[in-house]
VOTIBA-702768 format. One record per residue: y, z, x of N, C-alpha, C in turn; residue in one letter. Coordinates in steps of 0.2 Angstrom, whole numbers, padded with zeros to 4 digits, always signed. Layout:
YZXYZXYZXa/...
***
This chain:
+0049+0250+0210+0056+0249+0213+0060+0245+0209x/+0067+0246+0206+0070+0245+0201+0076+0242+0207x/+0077+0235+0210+0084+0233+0212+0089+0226+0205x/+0094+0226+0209+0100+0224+0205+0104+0219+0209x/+0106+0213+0205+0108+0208+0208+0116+0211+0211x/+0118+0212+0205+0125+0215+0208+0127+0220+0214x/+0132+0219+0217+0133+0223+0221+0135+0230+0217x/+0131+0236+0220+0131+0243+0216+0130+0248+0222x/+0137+0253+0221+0136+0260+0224+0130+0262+0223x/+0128+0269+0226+0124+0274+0224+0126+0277+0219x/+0135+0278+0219+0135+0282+0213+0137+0275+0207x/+0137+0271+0209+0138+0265+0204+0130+0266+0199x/+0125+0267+0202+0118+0267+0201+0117+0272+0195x/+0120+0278+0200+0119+0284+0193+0121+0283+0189x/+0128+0280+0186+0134+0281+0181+0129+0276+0178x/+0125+0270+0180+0120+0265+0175+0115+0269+0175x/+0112+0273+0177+0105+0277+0175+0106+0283+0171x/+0112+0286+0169+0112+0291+0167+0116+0290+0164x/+0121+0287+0160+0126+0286+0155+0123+0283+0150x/+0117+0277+0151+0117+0274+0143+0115+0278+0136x/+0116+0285+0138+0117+0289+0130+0116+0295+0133x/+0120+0297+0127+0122+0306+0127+0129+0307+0131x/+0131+0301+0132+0139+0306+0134+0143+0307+0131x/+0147+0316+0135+0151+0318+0128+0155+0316+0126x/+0155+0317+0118+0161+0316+0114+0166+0322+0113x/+0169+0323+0119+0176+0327+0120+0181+0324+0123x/+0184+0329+0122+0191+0326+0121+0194+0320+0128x/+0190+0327+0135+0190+0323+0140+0184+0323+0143x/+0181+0318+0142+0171+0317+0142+0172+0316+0149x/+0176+0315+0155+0174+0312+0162+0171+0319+0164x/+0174+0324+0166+0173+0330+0165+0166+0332+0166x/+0163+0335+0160+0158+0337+0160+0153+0332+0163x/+0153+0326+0162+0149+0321+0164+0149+0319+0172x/+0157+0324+0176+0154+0321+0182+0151+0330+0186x/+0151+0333+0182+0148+0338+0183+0140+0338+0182x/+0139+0333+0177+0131+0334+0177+0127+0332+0183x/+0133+0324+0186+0132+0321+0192+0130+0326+0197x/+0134+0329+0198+0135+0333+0203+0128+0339+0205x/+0127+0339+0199+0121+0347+0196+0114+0341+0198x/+0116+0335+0199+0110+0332+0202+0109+0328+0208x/+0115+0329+0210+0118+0329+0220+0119+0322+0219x/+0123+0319+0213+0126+0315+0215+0136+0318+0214x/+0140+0317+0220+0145+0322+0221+0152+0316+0217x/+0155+0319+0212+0161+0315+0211+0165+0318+0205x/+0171+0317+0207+0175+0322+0202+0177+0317+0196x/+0178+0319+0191+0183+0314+0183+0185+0311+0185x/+0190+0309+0190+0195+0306+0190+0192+0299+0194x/+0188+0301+0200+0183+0294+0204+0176+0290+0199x/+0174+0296+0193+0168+0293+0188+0173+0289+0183x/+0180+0291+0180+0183+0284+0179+0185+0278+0181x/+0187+0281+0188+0187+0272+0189+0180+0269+0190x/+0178+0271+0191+0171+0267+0193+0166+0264+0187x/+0168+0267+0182+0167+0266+0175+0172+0260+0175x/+0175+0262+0174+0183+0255+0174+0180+0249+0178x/+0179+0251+0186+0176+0242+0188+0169+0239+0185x/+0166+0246+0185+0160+0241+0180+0161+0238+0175x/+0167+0239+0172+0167+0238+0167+0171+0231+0167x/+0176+0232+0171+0181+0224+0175+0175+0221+0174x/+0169+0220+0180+0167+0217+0185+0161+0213+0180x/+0160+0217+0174+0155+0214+0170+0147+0217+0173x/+0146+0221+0175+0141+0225+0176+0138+0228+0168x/+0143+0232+0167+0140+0234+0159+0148+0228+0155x/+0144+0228+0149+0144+0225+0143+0150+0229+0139x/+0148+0237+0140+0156+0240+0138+0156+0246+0140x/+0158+0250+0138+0158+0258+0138+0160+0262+0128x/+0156+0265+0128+0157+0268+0121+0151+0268+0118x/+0154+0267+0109+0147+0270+0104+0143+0262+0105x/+0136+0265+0103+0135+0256+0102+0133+0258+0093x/+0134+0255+0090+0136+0254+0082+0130+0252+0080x/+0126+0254+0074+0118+0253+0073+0125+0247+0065x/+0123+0242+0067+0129+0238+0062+0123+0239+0054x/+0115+0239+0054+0111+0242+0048+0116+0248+0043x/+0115+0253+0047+0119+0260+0043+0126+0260+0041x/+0131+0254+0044+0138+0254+0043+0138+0249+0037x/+0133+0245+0035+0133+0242+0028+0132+0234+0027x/+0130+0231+0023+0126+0223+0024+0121+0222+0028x/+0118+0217+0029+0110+0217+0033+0110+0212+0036x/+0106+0210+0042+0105+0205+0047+0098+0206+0049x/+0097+0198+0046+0089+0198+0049+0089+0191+0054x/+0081+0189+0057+0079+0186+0060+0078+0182+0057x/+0078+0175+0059+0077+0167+0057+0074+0165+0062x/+0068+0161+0061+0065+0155+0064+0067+0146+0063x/+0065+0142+0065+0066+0137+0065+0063+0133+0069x/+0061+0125+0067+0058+0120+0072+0065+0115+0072x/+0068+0114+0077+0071+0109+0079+0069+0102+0084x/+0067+0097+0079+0065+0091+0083+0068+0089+0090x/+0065+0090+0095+0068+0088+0103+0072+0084+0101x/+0073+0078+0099+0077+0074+0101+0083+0076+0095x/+0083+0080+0092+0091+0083+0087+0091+0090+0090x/+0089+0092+0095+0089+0099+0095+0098+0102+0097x/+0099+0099+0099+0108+0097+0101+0112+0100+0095x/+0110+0093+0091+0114+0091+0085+0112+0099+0078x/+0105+0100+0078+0103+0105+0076+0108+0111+0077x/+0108+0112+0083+0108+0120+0085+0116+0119+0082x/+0119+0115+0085+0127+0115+0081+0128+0115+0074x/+0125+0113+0071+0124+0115+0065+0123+0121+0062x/+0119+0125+0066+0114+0131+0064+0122+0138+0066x/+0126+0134+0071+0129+0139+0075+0137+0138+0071x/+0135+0134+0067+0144+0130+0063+0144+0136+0058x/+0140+0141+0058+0141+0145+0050+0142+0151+0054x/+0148+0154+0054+0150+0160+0053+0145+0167+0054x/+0140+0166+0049+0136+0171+0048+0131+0172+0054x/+0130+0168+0058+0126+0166+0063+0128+0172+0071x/+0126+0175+0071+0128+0182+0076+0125+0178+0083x/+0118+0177+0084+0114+0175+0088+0109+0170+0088x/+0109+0166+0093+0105+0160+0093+0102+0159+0098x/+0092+0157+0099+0093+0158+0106+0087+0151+0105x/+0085+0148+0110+0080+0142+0109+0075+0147+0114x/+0067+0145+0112+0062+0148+0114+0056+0143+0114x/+0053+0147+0120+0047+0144+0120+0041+0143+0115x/+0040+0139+0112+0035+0140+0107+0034+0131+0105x/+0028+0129+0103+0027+0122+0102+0028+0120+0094x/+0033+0124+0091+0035+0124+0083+0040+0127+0083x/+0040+0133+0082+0048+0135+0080+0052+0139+0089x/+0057+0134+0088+0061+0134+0095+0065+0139+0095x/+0067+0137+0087+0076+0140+0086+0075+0147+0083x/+0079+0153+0086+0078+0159+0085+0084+0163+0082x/+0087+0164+0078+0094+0166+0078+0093+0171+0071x/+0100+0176+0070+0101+0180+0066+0107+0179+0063x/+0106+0181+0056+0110+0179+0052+0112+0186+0048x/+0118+0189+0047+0123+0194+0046+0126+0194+0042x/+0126+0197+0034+0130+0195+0030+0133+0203+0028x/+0139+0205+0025+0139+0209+0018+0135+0210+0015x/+0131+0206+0011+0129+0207+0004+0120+0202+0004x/+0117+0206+0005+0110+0207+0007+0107+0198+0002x/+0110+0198-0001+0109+0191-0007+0111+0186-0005x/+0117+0187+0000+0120+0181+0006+0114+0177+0008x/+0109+0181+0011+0105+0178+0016+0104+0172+0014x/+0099+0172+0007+0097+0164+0003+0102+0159+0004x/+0108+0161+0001+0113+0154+0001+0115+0151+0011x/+0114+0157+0012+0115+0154+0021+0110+0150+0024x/+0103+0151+0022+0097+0148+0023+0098+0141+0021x/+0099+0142+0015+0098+0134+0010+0105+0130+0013x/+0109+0132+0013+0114+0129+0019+0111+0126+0025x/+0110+0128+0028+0108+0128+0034+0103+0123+0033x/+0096+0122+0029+0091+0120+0028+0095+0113+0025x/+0098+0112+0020+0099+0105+0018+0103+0103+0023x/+0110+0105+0027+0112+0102+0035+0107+0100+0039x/+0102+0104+0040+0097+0101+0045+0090+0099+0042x/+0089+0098+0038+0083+0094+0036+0078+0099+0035x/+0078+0105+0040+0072+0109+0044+0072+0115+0039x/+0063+0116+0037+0064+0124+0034+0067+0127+0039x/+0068+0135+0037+0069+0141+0039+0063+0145+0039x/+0064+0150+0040+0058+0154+0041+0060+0161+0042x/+0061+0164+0037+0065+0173+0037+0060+0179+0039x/+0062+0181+0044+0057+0186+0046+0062+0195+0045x/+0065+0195+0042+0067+0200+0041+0063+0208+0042x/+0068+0213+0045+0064+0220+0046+0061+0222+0042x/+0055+0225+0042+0051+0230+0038+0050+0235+0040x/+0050+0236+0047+0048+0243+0051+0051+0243+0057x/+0055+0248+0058+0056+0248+0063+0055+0253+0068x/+0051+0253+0073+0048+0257+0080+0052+0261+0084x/+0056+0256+0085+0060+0256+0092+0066+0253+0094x/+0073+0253+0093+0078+0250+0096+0081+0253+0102x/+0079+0253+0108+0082+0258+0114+0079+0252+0121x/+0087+0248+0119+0088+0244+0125+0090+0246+0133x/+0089+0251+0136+0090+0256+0142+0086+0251+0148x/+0093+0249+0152+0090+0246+0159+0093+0249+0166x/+0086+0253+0167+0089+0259+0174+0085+0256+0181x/+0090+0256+0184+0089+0254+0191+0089+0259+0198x/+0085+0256+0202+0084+0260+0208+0089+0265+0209x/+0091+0270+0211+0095+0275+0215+0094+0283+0210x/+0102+0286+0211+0099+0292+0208+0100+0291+0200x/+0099+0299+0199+0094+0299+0192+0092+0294+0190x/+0087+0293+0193+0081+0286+0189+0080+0288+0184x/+0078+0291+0181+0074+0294+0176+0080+0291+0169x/+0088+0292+0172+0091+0292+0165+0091+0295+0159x/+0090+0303+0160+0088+0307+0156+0093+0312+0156x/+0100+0311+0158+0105+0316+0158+0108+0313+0149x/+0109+0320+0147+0110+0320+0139+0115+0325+0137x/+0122+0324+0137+0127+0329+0137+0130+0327+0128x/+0125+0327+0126+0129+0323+0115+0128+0331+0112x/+0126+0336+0114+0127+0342+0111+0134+0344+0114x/+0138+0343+0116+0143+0345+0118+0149+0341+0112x/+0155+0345+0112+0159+0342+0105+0159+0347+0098x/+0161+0342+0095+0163+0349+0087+0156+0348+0086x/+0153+0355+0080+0147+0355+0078+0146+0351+0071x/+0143+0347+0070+0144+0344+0063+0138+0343+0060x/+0137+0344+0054+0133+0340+0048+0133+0335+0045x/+0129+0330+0047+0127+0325+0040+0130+0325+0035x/+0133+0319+0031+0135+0322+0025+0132+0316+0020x/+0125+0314+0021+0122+0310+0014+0126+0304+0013x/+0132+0301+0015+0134+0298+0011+0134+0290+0015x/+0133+0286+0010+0132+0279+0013+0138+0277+0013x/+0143+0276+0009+0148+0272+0008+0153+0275+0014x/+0157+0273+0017+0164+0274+0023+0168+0274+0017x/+0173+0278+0023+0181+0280+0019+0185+0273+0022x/+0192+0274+0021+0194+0268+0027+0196+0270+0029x/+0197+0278+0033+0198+0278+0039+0192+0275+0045x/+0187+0280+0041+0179+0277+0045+0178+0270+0046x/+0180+0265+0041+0182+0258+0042+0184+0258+0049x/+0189+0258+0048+0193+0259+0053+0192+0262+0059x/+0189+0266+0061+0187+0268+0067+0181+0265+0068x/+0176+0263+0064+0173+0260+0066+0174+0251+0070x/+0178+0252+0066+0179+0243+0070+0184+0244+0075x/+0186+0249+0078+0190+0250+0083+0184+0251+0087x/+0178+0254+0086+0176+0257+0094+0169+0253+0093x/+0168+0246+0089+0164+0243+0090+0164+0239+0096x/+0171+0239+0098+0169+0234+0104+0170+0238+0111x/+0171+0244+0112+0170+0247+0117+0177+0254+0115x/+0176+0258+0120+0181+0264+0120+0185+0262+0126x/+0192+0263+0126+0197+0263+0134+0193+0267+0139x/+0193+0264+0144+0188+0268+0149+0196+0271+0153x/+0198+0279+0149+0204+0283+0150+0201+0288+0152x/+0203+0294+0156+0203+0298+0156+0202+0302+0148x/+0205+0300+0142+0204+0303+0138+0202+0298+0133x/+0197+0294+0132+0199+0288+0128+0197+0291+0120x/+0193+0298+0115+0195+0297+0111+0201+0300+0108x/+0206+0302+0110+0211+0305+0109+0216+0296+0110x/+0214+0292+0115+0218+0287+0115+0217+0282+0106x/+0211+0281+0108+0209+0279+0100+0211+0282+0094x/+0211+0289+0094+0216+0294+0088+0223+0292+0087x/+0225+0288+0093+0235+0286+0093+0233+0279+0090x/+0229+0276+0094+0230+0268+0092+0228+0266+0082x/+0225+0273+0079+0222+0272+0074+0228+0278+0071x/+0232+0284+0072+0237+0287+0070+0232+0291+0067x/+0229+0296+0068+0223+0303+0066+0222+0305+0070x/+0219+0312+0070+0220+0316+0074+0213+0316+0080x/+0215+0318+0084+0211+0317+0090+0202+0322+0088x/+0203+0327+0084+0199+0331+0082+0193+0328+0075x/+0198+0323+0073+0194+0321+0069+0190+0315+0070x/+0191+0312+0075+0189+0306+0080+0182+0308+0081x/+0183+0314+0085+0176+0316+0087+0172+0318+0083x/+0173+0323+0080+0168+0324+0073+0167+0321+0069x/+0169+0315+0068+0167+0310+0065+0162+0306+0067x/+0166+0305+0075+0159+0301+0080+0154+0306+0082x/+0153+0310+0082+0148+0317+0081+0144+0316+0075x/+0147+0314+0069+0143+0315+0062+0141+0307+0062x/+0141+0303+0064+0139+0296+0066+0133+0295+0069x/+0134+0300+0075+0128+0299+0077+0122+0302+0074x/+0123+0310+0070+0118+0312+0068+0117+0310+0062x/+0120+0302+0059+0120+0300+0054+0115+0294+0054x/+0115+0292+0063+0112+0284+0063+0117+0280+0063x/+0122+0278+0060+0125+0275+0061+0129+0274+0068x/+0129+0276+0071+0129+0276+0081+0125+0277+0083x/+0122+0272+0086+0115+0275+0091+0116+0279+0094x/+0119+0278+0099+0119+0282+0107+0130+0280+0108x/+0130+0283+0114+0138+0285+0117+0135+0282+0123x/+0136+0278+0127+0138+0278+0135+0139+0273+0136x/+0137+0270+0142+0139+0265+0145+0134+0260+0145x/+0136+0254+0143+0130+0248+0140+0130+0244+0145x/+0123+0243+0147+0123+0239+0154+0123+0231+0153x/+0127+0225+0156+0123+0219+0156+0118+0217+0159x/+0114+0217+0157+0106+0217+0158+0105+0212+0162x/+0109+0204+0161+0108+0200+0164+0113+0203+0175x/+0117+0207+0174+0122+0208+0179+0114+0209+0184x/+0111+0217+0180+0108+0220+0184+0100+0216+0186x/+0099+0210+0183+0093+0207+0186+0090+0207+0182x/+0089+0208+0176+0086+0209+0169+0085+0201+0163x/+0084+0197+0168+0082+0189+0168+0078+0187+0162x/+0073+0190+0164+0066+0187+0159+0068+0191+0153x/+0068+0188+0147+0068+0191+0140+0063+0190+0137x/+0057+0194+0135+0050+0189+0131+0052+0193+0126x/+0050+0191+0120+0047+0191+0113+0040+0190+0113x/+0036+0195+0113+0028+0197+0112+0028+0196+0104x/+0021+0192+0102+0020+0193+0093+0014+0195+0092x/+0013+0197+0088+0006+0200+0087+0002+0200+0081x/-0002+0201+0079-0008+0197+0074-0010+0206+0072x/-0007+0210+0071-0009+0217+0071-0012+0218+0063x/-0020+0219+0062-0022+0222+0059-0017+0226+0052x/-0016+0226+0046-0010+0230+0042-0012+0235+0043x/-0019+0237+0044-0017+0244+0041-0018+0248+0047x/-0017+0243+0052-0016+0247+0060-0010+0249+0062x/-0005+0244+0059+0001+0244+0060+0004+0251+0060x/+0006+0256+0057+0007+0260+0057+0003+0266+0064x/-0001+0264+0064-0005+0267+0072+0000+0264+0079x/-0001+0258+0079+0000+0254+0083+0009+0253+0087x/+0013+0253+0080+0018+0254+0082+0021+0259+0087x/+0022+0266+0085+0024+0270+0088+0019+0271+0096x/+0013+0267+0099+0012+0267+0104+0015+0262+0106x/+0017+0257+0106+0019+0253+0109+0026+0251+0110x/+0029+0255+0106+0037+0260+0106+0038+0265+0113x/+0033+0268+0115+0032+0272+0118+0033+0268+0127x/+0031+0264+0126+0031+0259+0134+0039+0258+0135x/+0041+0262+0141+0049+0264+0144+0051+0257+0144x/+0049+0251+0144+0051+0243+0145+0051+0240+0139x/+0048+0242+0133+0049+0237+0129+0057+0242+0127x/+0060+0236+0123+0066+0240+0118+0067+0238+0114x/+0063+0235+0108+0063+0233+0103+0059+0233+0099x/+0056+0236+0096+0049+0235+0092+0050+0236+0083x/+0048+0230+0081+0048+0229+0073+0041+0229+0071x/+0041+0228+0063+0035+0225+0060+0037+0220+0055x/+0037+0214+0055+0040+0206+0053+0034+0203+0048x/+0036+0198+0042+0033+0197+0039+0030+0191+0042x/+0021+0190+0041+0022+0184+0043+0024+0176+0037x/+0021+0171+0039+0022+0167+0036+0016+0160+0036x/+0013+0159+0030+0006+0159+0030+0006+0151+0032x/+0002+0149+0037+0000+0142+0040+0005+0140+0044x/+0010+0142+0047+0015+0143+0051+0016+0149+0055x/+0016+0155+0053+0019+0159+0057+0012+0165+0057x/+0007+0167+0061+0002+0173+0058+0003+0181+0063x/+0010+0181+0062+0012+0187+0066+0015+0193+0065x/+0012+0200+0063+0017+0204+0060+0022+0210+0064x/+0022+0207+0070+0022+0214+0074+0025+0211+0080x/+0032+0212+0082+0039+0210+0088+0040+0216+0092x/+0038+0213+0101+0038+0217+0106+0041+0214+0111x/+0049+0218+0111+0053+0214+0117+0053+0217+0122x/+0052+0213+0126+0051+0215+0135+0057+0211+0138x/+0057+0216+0143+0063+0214+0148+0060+0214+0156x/+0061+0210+0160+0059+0209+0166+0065+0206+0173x/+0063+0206+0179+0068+0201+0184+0065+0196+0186x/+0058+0197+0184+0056+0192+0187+0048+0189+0182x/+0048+0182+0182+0041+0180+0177+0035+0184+0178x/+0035+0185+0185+0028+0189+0186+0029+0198+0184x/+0037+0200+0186+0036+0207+0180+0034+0206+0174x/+0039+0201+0172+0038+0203+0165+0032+0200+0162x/+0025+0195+0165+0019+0196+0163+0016+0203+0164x/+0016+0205+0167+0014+0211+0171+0015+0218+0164x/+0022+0216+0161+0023+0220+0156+0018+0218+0147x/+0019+0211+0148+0015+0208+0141+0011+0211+0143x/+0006+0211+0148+0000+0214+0150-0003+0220+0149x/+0002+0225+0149+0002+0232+0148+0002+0234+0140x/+0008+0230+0138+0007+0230+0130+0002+0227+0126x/-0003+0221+0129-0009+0220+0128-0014+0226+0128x/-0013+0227+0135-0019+0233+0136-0017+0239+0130x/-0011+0240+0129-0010+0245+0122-0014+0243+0115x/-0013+0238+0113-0015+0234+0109-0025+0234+0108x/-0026+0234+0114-0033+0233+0115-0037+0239+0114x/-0033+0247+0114-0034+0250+0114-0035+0251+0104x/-0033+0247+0100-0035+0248+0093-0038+0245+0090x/-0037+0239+0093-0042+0233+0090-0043+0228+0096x/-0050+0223+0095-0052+0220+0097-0046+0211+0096x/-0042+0212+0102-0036+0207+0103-0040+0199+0104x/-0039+0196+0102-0040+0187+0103-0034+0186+0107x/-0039+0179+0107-0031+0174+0114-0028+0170+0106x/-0031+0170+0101-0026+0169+0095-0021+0175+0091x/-0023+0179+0092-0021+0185+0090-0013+0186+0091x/-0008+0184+0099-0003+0184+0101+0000+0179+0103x/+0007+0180+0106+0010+0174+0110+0014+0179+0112x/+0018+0175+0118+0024+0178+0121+0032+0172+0121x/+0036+0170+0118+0041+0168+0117+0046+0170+0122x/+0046+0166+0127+0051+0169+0132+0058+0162+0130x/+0064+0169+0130+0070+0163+0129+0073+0158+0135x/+0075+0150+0133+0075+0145+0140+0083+0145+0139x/+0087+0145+0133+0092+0144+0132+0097+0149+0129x/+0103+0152+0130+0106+0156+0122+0109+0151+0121x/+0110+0150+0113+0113+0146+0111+0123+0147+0110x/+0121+0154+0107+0126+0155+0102+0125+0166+0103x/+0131+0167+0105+0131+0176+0106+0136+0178+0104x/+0136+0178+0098+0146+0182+0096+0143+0188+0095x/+0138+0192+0092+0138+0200+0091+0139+0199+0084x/+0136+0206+0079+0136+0204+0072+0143+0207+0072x/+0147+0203+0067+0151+0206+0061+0152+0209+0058x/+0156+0215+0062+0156+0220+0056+0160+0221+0052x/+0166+0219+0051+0169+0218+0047+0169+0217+0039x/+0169+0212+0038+0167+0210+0032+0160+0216+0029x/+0157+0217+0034+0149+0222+0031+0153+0229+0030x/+0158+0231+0035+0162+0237+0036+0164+0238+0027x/+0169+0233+0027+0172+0231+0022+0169+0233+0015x/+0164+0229+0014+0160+0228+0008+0158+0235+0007x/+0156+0240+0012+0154+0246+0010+0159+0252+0010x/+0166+0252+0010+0171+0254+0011+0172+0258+0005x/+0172+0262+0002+0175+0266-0002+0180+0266-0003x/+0186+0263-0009+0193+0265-0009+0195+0272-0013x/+0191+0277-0011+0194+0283-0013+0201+0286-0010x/+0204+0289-0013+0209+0292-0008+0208+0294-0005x/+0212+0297+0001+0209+0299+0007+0209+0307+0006x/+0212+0308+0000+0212+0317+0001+0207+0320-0004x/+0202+0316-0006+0197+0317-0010+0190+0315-0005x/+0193+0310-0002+0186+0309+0003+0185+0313+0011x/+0191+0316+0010+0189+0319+0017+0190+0316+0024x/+0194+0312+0024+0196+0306+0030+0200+0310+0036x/+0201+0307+0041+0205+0310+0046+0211+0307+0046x/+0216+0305+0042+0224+0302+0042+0226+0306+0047x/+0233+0306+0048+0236+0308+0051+0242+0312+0047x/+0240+0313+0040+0245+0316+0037+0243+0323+0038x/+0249+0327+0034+0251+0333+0035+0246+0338+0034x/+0242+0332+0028+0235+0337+0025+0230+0337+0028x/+0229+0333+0034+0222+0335+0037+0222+0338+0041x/+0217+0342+0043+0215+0348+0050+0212+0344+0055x/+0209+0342+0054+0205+0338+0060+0203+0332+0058x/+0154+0251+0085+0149+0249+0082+0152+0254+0088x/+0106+0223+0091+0105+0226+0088+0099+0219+0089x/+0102+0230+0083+0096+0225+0083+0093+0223+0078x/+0091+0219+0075+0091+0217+0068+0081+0217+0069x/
***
């Protein structure tokens, strides 16, 4: 049984259990979306699934409405940092660590050495070093880069009790038909559209068509763009992004694992596969400090679920090798320090292409055209 601190309709329930990806991108997505509702005897017309989207949205339930932006594929890198902050500077520490810009995320954890957990977000992949060494002469304390190697799983989906539990309504076939087009670099319009809808879509009756005005392009190109994004990677998923903590989604662990190398590849994609974890890497470790290659995030309401879940992830684990009580930890965070969201900007930026637009294919508004982790 999945309940929720927040006060939430039954159809407040569905629009979180069924929204966090695959909604369409058409021109007027309430539409179809509340038709699926309906096709599964939740009854409500376009007009009642936006507002209600809208107070979620007021009311802080969900976090936004729109693309969530894979910030990796739009360009520069962001990785994981550890850190020991001495208790009695841990204060002074964290300020310091949170003074740099680059700093997206910070969070203290439990662990009887490295407390301080935070990502660091640049442009230009080479950024990292001079960030670190910064940070490390300000606070005396090494750092500790655990950058991604492997990545299993990023599918943070928090669905709660009522209808469509399951959260398996998928309407992203719907929209213009598009292909991939191989290419790493953005035009500026994509610039540009991208940093418009990283931080949510208008929760509008018609919101990318509202976007196409606020940006001056055509509403046709909007969507096949955000259509070829997705099929690109660069947008995860379309829907409605829940606040986790709204919904009761309290406990945060960081499970570490001791995995075997040449299991890893085995191991991952099982432990990817468990509906509660949303995060699964494979991280470097770090020799007499750090003996862990392998990151399992779990989400829980309560301490006793979220053992409940380490436990199940255990039992996965046990299924390929013989686990020690040295072999793991669980990292649960006491504090956030520091939560701005990565920067896309400058990363947007850096990988922008100044080609003209009528060579690259962009959606302007001129006469000539037809038609945002996890680190």
């Amino acid at each position: 049984m999945k309940t929720v601190d927040a006060e939430l309709t039954p159809l407040d329930r569905a629009i979180v259990n069924a929204f966090q990806g695959g909604f369409p991108v058409v021109e007027r997505p309430f539409g179809p979306a509340a038709e699926a509702l309906c096709e599964r005897g939740v009854e409500v017309d376009a007009d009642r699934l936006v507002e209600r989207v809208r107070h979620l949205d007021e009311t802080g339930v969900l976090s936004r409405f729109g693309p969530l932006v894979n910030a990796e594929a739009i360009g520069g890198t962001a990785t994981l940092v550890a850190m020991h902050a001495p208790p009695e500077r841990f204060d002074e520490v964290a300020e310091q660590v949170n003074s740099h810009r680059e700093v997206a995320h910070n969070y203290e954890r439990e662990h009887p050495h490295l407390n301080m957990w935070f990502v660091v977000s640049v442009a230009d992949s080479e950024a990292v070093g001079a960030v670190l060494d910064a940070i490390e002469e300000e606070t005396g304390q090494p750092t500790y880069n655990m950058p991604k190697e492997r990545e299993f799983r990023v599918e943070a989906k928090f669905l709660v009790d009522g209808p469509v539990s399951e959260g398996d309504v998928d309407l992203s076939a719907l929209g213009p038909a598009v292909d991939p087009e191989g290419r790493a670099t953005l035009t500026p319009d994509e610039r540009d559209l991208v940093l418009e809808v990283q931080g949510g879509l208008p929760v509008t009756a018609t919101p990318y068509r509202d976007i196409a005005e606020r940006l001056d392009v055509e509403t046709e190109w909007v969507l096949a763009t955000l259509k070829r994004f997705v099929a690109e990677g660069k947008i995860r998923r379309v829907g409605v992004v829940p606040n986790h903590y709204a919904l009761g989604y309290t406990e945060n662990g960081m499970t570490v694992w001791n995995v075997p190398d040449e299991l890893v590849e085995e191991v991952g994609p099982a432990v990817a596969a468990l509906e509660f974890v949303t995060h699964c890497y494979r991280r470097p470790r770090h020799e007499g400090v750090w003996p862990y290659n392998f990151f399992a995030m779990t989400h829980g309401r309560s301490e006793a679920e979220s053992e409940r879940r380490v436990e199940e992830v255990r039992e996965t684990m046990e299924s390929y090798w013989d686990v020690g009580d040295d072999d793991w930890d669980t990292l649960f965070s006491t504090r956030i320090l520091k939560k701005t969201g990565i920067r896309l900007d400058e990363r947007a930026d850096a990988n922008t292409s100044r080609t003209s637009e009528s060579e690259s294919g962009s959606g302007s508004g001129s006469e000539t055209e037809s038609a945002t982790d996890a680190v």
